[in-house]
mmCIF file of the N, C-alpha and C atoms, coordinates in Angstrom:
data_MODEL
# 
_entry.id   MODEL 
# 
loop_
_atom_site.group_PDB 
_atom_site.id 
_atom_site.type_symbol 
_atom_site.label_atom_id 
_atom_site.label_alt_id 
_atom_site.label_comp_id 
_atom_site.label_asym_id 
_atom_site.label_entity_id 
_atom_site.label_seq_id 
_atom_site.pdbx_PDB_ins_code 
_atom_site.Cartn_x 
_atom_site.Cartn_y 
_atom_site.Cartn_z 
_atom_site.occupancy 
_atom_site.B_iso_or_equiv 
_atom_site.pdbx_formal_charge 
_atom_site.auth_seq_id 
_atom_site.auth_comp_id 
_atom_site.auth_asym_id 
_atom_site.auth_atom_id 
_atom_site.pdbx_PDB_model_num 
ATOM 1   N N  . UNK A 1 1  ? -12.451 -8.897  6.169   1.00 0.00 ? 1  UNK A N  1 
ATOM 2   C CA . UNK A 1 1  ? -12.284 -8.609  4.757   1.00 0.00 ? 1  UNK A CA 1 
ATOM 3   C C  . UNK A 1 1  ? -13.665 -8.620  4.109   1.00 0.00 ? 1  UNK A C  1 
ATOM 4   N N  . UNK A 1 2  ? -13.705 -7.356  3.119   1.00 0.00 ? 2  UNK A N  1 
ATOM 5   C CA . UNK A 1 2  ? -14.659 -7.803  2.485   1.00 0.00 ? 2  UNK A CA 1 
ATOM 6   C C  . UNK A 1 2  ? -14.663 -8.157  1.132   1.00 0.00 ? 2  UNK A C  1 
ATOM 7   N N  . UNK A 1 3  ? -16.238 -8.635  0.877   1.00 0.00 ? 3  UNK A N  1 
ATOM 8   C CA . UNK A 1 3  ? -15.860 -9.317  -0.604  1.00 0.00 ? 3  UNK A CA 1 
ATOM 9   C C  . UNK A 1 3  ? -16.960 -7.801  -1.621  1.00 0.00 ? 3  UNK A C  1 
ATOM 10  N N  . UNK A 1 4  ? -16.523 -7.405  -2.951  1.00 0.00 ? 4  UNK A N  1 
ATOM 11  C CA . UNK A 1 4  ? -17.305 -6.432  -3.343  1.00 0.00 ? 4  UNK A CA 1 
ATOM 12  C C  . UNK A 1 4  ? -16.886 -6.814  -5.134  1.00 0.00 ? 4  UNK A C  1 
ATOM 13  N N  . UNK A 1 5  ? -18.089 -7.081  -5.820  1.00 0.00 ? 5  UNK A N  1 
ATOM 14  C CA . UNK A 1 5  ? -17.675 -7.223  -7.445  1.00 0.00 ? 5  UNK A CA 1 
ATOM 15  C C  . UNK A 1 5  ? -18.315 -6.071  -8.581  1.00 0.00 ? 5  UNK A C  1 
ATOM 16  N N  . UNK A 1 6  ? -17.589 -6.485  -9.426  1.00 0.00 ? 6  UNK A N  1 
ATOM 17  C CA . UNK A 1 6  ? -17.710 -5.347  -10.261 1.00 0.00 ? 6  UNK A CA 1 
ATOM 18  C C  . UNK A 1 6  ? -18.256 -6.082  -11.637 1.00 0.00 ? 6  UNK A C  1 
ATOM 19  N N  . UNK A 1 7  ? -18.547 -5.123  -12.810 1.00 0.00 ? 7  UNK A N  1 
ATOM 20  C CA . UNK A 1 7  ? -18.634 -5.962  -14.018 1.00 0.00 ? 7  UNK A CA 1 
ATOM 21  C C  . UNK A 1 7  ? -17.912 -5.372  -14.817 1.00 0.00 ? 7  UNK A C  1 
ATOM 22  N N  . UNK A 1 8  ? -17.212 -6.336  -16.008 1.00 0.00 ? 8  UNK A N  1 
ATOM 23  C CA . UNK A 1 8  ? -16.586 -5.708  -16.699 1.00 0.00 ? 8  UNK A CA 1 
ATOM 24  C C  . UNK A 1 8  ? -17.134 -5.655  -17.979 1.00 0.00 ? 8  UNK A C  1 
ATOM 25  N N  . UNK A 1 9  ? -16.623 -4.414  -18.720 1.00 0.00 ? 9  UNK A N  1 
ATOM 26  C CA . UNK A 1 9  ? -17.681 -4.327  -19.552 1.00 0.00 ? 9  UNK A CA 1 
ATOM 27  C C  . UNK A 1 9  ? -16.705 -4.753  -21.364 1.00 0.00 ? 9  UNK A C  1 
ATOM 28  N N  . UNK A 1 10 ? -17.625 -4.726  -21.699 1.00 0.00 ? 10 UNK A N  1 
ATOM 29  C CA . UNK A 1 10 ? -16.994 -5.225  -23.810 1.00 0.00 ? 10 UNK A CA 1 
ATOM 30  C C  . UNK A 1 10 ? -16.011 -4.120  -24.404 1.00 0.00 ? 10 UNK A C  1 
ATOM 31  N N  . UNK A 1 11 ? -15.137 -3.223  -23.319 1.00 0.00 ? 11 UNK A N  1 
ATOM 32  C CA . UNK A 1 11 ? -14.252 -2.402  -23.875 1.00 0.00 ? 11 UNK A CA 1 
ATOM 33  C C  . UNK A 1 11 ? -13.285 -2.706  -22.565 1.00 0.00 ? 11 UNK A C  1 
ATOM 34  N N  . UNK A 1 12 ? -13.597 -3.403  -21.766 1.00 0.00 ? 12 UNK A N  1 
ATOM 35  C CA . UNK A 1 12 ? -12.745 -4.129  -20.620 1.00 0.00 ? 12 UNK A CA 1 
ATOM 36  C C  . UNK A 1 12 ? -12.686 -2.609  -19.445 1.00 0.00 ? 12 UNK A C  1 
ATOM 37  N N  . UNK A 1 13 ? -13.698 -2.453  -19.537 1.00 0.00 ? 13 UNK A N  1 
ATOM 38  C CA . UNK A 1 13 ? -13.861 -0.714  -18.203 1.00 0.00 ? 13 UNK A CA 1 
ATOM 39  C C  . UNK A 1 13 ? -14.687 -1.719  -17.390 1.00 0.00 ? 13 UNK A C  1 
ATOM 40  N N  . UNK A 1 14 ? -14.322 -1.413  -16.034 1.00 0.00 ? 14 UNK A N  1 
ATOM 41  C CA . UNK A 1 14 ? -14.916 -1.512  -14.932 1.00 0.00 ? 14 UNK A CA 1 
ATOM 42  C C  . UNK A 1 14 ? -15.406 -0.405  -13.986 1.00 0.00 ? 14 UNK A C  1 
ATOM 43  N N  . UNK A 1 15 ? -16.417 -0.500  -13.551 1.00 0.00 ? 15 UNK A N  1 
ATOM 44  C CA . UNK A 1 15 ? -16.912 0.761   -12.442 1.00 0.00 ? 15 UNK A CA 1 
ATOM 45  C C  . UNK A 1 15 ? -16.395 0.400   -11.439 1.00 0.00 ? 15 UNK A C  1 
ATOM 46  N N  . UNK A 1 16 ? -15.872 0.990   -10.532 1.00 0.00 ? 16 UNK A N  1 
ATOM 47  C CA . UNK A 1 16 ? -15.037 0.681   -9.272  1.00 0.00 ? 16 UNK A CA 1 
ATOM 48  C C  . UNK A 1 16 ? -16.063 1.170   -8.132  1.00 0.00 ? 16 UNK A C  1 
ATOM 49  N N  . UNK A 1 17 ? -16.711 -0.449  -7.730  1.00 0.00 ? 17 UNK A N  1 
ATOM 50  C CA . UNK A 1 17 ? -17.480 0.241   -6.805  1.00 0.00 ? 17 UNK A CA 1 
ATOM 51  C C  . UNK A 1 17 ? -17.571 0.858   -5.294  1.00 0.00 ? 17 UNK A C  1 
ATOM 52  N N  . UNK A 1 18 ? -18.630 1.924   -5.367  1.00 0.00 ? 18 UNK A N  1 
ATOM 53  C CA . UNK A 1 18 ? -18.847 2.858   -4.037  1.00 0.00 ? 18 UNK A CA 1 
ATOM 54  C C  . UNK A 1 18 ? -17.892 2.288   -2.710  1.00 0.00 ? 18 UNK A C  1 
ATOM 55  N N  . UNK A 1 19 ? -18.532 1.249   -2.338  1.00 0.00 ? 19 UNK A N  1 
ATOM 56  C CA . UNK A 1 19 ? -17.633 0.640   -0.930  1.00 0.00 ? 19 UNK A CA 1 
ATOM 57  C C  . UNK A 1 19 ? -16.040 0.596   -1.100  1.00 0.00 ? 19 UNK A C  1 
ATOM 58  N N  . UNK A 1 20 ? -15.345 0.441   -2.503  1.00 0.00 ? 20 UNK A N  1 
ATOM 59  C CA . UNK A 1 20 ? -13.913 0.864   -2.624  1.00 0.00 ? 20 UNK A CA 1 
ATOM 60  C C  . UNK A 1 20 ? -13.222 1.751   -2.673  1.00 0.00 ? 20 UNK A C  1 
ATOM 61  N N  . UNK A 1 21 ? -14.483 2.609   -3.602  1.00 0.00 ? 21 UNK A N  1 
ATOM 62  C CA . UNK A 1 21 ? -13.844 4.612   -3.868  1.00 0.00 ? 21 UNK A CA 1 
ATOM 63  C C  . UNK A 1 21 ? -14.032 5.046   -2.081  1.00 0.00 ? 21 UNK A C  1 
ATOM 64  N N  . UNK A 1 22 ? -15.233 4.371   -1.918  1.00 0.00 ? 22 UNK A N  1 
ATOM 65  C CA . UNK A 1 22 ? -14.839 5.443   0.380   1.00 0.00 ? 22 UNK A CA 1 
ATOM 66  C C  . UNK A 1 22 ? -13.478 4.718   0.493   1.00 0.00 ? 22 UNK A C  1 
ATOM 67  N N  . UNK A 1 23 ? -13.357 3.474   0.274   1.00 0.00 ? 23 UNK A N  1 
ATOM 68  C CA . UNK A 1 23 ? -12.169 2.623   1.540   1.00 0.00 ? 23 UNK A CA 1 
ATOM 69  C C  . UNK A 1 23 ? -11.272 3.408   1.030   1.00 0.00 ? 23 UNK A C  1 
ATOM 70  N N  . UNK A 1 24 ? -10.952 3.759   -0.339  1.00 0.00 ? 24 UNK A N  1 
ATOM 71  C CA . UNK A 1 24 ? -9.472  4.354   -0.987  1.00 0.00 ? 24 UNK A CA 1 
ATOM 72  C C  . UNK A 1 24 ? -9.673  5.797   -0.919  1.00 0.00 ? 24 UNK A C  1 
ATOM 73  N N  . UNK A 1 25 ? -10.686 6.150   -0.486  1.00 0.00 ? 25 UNK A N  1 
ATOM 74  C CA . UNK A 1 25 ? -10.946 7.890   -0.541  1.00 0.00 ? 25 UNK A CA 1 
ATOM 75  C C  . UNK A 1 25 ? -10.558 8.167   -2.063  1.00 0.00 ? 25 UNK A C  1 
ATOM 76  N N  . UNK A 1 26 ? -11.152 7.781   -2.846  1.00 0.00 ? 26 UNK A N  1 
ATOM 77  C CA . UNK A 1 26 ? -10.629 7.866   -4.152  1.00 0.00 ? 26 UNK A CA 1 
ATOM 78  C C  . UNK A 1 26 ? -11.560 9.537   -4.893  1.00 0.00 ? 26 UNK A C  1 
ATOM 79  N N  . UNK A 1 27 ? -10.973 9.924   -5.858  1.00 0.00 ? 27 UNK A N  1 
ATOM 80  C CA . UNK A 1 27 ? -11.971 11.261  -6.418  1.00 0.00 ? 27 UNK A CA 1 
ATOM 81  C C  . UNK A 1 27 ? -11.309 10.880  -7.742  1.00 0.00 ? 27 UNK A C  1 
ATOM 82  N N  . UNK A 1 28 ? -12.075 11.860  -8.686  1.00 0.00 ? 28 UNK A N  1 
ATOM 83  C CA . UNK A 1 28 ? -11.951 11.800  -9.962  1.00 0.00 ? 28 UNK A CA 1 
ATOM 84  C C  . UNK A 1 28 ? -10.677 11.952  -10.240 1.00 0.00 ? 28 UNK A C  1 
ATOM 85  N N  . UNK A 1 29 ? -9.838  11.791  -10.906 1.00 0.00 ? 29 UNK A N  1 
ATOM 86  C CA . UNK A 1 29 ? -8.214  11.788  -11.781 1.00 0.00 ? 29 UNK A CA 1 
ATOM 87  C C  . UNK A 1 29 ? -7.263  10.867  -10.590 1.00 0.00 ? 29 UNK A C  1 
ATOM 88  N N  . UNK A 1 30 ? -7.736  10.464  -9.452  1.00 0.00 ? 30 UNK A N  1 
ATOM 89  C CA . UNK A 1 30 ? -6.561  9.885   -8.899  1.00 0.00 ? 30 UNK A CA 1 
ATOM 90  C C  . UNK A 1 30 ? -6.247  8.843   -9.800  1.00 0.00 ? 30 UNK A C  1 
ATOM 91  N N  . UNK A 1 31 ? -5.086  8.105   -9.750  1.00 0.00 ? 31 UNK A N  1 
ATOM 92  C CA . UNK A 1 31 ? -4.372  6.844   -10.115 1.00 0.00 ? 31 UNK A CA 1 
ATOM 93  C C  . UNK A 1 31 ? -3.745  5.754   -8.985  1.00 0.00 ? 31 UNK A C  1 
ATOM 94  N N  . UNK A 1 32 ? -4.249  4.563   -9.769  1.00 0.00 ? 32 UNK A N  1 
ATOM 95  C CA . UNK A 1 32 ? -4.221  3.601   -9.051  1.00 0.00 ? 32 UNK A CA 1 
ATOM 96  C C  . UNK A 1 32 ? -2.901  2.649   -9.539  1.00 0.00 ? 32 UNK A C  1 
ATOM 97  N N  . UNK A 1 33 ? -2.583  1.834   -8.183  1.00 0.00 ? 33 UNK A N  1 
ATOM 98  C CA . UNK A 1 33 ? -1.160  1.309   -8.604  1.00 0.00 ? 33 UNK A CA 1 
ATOM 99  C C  . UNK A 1 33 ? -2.120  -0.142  -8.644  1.00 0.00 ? 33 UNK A C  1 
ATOM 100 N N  . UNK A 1 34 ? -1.736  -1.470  -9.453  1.00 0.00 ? 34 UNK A N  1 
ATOM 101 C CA . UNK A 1 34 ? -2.211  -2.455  -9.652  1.00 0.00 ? 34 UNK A CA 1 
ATOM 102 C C  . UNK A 1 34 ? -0.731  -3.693  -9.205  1.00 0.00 ? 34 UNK A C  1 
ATOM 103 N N  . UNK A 1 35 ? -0.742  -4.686  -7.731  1.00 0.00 ? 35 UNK A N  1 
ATOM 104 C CA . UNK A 1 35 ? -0.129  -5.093  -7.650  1.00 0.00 ? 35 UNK A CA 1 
ATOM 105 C C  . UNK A 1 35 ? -0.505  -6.779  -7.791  1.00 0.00 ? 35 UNK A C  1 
ATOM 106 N N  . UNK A 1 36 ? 0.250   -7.352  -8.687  1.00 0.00 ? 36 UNK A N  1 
ATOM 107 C CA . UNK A 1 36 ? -0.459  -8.414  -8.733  1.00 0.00 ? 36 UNK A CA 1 
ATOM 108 C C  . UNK A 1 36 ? 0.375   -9.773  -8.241  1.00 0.00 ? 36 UNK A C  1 
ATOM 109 N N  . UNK A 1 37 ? 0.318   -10.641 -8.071  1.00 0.00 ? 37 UNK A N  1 
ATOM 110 C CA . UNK A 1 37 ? 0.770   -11.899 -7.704  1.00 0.00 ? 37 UNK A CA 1 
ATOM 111 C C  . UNK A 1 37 ? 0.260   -13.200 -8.034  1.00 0.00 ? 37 UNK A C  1 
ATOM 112 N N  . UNK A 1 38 ? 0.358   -13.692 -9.184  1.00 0.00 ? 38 UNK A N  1 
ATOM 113 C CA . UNK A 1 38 ? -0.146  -15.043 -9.530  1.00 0.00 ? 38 UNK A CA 1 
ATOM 114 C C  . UNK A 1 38 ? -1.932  -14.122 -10.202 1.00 0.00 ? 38 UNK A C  1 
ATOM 115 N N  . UNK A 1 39 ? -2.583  -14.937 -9.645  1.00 0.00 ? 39 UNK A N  1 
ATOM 116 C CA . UNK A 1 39 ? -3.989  -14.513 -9.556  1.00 0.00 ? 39 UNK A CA 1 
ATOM 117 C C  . UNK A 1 39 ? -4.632  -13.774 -8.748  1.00 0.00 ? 39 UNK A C  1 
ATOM 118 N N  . UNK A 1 40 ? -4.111  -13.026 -7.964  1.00 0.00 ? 40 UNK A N  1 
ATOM 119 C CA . UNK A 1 40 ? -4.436  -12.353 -7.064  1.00 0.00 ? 40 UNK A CA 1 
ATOM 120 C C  . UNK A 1 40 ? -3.635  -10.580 -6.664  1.00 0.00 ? 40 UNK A C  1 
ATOM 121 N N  . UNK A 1 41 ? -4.962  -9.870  -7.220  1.00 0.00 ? 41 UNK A N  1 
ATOM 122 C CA . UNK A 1 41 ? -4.774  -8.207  -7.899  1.00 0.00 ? 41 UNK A CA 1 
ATOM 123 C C  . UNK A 1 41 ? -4.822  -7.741  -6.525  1.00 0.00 ? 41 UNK A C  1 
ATOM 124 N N  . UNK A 1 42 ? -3.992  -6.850  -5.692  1.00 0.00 ? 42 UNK A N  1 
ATOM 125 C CA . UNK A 1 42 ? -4.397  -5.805  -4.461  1.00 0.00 ? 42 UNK A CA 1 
ATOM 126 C C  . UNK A 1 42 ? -4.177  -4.682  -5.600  1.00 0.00 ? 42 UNK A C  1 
ATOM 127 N N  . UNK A 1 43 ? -5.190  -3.860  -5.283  1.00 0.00 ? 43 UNK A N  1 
ATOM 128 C CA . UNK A 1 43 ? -6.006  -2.315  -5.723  1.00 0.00 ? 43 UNK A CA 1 
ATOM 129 C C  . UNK A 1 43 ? -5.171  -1.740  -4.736  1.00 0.00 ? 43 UNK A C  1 
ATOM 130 N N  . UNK A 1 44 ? -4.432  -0.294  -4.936  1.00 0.00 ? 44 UNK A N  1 
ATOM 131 C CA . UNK A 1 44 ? -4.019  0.908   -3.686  1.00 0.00 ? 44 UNK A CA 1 
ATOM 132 C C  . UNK A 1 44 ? -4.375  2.099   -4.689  1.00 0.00 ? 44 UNK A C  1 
ATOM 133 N N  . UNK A 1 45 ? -4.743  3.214   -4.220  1.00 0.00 ? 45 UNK A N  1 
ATOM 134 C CA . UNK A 1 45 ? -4.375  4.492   -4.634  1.00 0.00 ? 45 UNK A CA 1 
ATOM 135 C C  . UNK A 1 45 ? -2.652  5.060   -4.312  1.00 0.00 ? 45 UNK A C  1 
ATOM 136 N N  . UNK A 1 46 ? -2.462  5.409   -5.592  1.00 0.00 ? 46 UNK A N  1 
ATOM 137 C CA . UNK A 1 46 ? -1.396  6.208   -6.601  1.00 0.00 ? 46 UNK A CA 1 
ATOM 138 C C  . UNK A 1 46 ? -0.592  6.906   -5.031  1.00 0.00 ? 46 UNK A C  1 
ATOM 139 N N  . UNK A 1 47 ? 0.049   7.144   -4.210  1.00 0.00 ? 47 UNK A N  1 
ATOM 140 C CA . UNK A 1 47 ? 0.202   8.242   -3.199  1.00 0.00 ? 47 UNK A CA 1 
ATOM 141 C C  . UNK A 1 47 ? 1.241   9.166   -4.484  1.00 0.00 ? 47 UNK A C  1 
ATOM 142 N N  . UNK A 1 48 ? 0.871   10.416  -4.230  1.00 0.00 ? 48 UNK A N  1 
ATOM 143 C CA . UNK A 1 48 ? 1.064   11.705  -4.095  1.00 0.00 ? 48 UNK A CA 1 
ATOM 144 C C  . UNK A 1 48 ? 2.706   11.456  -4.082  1.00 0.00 ? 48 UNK A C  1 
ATOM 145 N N  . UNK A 1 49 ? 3.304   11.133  -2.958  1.00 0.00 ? 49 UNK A N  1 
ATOM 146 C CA . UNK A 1 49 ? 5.158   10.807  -2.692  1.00 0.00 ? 49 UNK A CA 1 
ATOM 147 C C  . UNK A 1 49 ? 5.294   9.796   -2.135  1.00 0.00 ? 49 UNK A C  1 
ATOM 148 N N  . UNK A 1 50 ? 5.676   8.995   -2.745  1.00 0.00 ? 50 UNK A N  1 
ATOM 149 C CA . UNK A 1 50 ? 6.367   7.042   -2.681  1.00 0.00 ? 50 UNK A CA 1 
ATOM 150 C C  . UNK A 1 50 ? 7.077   7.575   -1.408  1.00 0.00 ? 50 UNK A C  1 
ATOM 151 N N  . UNK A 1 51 ? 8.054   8.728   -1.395  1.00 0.00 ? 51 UNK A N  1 
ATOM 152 C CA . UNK A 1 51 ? 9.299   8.526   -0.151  1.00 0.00 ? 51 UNK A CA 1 
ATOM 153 C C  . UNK A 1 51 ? 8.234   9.038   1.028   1.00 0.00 ? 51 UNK A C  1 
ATOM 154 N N  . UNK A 1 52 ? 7.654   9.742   1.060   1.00 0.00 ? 52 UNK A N  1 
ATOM 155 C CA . UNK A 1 52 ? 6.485   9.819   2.281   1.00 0.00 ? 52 UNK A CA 1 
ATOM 156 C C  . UNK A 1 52 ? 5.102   9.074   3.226   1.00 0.00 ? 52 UNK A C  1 
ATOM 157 N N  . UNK A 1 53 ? 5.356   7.972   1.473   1.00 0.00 ? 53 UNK A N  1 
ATOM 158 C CA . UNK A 1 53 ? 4.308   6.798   2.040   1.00 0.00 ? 53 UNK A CA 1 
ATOM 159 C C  . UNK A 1 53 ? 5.018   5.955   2.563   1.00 0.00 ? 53 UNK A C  1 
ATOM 160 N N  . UNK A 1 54 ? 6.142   5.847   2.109   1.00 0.00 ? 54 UNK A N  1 
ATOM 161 C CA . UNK A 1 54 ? 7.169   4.822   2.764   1.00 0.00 ? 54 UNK A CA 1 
ATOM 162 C C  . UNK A 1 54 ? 7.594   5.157   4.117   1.00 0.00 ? 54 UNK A C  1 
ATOM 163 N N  . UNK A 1 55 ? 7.752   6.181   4.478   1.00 0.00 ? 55 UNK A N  1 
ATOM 164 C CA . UNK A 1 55 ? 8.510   6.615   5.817   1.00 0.00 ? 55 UNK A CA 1 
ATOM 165 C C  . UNK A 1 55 ? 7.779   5.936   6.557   1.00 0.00 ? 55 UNK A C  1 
ATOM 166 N N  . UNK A 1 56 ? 8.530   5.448   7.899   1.00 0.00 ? 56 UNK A N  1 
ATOM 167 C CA . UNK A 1 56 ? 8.397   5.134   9.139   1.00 0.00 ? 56 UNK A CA 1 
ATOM 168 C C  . UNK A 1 56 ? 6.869   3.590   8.585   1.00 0.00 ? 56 UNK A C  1 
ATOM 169 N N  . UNK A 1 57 ? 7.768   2.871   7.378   1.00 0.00 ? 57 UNK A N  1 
ATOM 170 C CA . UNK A 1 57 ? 6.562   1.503   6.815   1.00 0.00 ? 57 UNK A CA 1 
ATOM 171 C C  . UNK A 1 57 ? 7.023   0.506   8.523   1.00 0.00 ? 57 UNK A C  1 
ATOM 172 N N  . UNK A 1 58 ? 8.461   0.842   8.433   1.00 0.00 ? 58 UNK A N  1 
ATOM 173 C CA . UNK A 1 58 ? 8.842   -0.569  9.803   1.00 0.00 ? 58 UNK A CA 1 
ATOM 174 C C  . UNK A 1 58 ? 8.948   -0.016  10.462  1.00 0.00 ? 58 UNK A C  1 
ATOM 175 N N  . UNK A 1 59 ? 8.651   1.157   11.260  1.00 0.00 ? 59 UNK A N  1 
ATOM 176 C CA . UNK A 1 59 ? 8.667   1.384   12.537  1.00 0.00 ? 59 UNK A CA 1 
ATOM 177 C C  . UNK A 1 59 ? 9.301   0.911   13.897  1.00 0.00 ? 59 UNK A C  1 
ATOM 178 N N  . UNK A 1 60 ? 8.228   -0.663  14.017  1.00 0.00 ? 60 UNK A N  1 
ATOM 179 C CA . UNK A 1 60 ? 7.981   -1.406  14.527  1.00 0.00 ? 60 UNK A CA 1 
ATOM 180 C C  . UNK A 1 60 ? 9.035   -2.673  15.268  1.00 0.00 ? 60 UNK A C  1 
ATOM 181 N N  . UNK A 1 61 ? 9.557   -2.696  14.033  1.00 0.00 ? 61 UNK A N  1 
ATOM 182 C CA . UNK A 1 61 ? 10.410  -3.607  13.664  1.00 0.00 ? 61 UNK A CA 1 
ATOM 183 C C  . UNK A 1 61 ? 11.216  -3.193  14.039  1.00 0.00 ? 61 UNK A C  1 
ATOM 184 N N  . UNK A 1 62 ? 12.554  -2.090  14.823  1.00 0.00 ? 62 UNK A N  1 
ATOM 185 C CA . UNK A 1 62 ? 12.984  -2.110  15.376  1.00 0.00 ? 62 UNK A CA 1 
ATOM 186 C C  . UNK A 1 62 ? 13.243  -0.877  16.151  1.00 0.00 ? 62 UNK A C  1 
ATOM 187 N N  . UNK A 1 63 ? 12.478  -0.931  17.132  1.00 0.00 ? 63 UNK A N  1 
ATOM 188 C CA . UNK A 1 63 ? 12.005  0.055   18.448  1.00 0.00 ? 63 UNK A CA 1 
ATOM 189 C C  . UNK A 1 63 ? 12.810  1.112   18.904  1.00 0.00 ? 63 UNK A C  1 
ATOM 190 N N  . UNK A 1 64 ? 14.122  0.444   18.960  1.00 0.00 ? 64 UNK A N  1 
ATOM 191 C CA . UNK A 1 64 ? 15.390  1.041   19.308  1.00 0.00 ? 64 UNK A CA 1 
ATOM 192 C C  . UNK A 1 64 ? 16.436  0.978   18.573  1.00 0.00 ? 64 UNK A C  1 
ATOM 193 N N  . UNK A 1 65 ? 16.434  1.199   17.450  1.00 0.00 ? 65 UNK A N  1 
ATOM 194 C CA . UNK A 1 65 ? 17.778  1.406   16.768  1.00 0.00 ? 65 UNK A CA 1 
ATOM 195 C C  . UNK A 1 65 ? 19.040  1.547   16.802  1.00 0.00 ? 65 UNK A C  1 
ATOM 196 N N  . UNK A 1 66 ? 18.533  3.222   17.808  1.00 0.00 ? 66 UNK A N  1 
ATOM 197 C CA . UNK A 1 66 ? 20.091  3.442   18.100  1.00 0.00 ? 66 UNK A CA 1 
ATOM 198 C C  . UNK A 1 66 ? 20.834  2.462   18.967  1.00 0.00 ? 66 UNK A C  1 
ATOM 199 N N  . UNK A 1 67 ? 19.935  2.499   20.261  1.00 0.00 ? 67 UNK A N  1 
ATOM 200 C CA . UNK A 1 67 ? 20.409  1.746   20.924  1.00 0.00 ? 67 UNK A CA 1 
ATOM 201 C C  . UNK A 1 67 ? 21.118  -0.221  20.361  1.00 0.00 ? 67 UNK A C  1 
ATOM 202 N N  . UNK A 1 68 ? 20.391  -0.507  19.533  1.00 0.00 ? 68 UNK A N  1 
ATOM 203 C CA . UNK A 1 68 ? 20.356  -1.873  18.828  1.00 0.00 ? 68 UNK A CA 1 
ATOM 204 C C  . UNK A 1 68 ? 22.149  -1.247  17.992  1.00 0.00 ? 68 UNK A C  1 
ATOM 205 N N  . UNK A 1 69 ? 22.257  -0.189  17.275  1.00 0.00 ? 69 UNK A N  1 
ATOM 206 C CA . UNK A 1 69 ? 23.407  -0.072  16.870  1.00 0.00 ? 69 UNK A CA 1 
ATOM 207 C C  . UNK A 1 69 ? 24.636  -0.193  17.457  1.00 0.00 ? 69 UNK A C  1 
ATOM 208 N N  . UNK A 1 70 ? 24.650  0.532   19.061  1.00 0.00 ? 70 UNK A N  1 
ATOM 209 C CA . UNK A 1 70 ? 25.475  0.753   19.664  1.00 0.00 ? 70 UNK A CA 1 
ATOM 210 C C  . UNK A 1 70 ? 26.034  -0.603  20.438  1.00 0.00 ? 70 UNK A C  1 
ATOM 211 N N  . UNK A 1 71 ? 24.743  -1.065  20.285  1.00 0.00 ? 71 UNK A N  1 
ATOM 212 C CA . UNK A 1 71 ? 25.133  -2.915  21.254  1.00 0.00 ? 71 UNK A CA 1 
ATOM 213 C C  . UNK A 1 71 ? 25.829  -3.627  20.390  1.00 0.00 ? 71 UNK A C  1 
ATOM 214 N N  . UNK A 1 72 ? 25.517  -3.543  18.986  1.00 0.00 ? 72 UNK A N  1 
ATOM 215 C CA . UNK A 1 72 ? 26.435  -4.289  17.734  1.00 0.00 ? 72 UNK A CA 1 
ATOM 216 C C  . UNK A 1 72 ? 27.813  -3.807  17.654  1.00 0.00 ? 72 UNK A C  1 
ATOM 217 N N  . UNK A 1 73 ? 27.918  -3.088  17.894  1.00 0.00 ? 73 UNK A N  1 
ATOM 218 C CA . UNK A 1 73 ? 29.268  -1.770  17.796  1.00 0.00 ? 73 UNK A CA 1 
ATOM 219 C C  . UNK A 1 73 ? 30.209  -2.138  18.747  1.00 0.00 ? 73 UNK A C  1 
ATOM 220 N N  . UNK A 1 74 ? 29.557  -2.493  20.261  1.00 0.00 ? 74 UNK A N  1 
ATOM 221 C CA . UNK A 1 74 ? 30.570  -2.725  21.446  1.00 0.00 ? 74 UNK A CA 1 
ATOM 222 C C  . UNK A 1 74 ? 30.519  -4.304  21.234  1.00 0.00 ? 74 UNK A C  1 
ATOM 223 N N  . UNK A 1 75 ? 30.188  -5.225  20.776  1.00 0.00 ? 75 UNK A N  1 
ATOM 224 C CA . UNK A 1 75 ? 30.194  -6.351  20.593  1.00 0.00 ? 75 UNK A CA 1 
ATOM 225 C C  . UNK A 1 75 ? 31.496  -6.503  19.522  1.00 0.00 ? 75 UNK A C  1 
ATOM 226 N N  . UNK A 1 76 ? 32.121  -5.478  18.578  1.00 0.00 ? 76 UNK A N  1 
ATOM 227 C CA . UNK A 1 76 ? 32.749  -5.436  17.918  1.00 0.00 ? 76 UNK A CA 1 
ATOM 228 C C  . UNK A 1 76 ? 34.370  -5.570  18.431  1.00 0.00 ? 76 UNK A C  1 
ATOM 229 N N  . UNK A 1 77 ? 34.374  -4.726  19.512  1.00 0.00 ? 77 UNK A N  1 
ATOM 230 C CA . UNK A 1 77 ? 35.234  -3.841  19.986  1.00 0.00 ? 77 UNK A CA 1 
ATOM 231 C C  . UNK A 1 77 ? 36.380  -5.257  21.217  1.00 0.00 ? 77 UNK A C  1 
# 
């Protein structure tokens, strides 16, 4: 992780600096979503389609589905 600060200025604007606009590939007019928790802000860029950034988020989490369905199914039976 890195650590990177900014200043804020007497109209409350911040410059968002260089090392964040590469990490977010950010360009002029994008929008940023601000998620916060207690005291602690995560920065993302805006995506383009929520249902396309979302696809395939858990993957992972369960490998085999179908198969995982069909075992619940005959367990039923």
């Amino acid at each position: 992780m890195q650590t990177v600060s900014a200043h804020i200025s007497s109209k409350y604007q911040v410059v968002i600096p260089r090392a964040v606009r590469e990490a977010l590939k950010l360009t002029p007019e994008d929008q940023l979503i601000f998620l916060m928790d207690g005291e602690a802000v995560i920065v993302l860029r805006r995506p383009a389609d929520f249902t396309a950034a979302l696809r395939g988020l858990h993957k992972g989490l369960w490998p085999d589905a179908v198969g995982q369905v069909e075992e619940e199914r005959a367990r039923w039976e």
